[in-house]
C-alpha positions in Angstrom: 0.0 0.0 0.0 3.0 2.3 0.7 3.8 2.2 -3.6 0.2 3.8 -3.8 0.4 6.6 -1.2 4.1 7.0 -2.7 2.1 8.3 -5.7 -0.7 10.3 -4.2 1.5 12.6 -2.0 4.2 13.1 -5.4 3.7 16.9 -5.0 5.5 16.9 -1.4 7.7 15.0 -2.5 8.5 17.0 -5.7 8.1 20.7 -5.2 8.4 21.8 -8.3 6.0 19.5 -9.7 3.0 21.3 -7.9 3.9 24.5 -9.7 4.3 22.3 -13.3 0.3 21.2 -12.4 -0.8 24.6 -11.8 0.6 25.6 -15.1 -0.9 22.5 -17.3 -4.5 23.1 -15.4 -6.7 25.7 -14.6 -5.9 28.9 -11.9 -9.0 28.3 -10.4 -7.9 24.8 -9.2 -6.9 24.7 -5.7 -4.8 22.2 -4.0 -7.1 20.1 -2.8 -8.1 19.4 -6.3 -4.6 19.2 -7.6 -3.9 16.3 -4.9 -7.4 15.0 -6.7 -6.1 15.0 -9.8 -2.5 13.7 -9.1 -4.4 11.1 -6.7 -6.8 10.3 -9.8 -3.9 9.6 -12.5 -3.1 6.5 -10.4 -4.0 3.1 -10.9 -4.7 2.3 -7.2 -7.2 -1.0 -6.6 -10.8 -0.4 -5.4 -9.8 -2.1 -2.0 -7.0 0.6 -1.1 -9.2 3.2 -2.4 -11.9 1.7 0.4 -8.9 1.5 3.3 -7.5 5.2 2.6 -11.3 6.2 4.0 -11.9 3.8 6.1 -10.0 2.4 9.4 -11.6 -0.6 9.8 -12.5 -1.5 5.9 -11.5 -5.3 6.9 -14.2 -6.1 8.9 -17.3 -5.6 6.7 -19.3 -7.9 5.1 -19.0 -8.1 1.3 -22.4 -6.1 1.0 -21.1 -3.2 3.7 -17.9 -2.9 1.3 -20.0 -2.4 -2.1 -22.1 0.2 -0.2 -19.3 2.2 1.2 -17.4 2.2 -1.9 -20.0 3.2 -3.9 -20.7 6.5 -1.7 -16.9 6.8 -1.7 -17.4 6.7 -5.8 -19.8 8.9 -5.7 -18.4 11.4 -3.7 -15.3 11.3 -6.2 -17.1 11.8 -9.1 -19.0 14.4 -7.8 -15.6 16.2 -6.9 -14.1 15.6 -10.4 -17.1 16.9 -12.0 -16.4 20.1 -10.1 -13.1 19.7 -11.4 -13.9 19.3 -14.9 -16.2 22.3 -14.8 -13.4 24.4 -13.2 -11.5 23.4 -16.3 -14.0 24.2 -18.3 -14.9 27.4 -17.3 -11.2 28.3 -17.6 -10.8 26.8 -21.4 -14.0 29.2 -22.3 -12.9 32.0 -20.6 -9.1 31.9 -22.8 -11.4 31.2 -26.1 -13.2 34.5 -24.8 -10.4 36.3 -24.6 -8.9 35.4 -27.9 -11.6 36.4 -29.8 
C-alpha cells in the first residue's frame, strides 16, 4: 500500500511538480483538487481506495464494502465533476479572450 500513497502525495515530494500542475491546469484549481487529480492519474485498486477512507474497511461484510465504496465513488465523481467544470470554465474564458 505504501507504492500507492508514494504516488498520491508526489507533489510533497517534488516541489516543483506542484507548480508544473498549476501551469498545465486551470488557476481556479486549488490544492485540494490538484492532490485530486494527481491522486486520480493512479491506478490504485478499489480495495486501497476503500482502506485510505476507512479504518476498519476489513471487517465488513461483502455487501457493507459495495455500499461504502459506492458513496466513496460517488463522492469522487462528484468532486471531479467540479473539477472538470473548473477546467472548463477556464478553457471558455481563454477562447473568450482570444476572440
Amino acid at each position: 500500500m505504501a507504492r500507492y500513497r508514494a504516488s498520491t502525495n508526489y507533489a510533497a515530494e517534488n516541489p516543483n511538480s506542484e507548480t508544473e500542475v498549476k501551469e498545465n491546469f486551470a488557476p481556479g484549481l486549488d490544492k485540494k483538487d490538484l492532490d485530486f487529480i494527481i491522486s486520480m492519474s493512479a491506478k490504485i485498486p478499489q480495495a486501497d481506495i476503500a482502506k485510505m477512507y476507512i479504518g476498519n474497511y476489513a471487517d465488513l461484510k461483502p455487501k457493507q464494502k459495495r455500499q461504502v465504496y459506492s458513496f466513496i465513488q460517488a463522492q469522487r465523481s462528484k468532486h471531479a465533476k467540479e473539477v472538470f467544470l473548473k477546467e472548463l470554465s477556464a478553457v471558455g474564458r481563454k477562447f473568450d479572450q482570444q476572440i
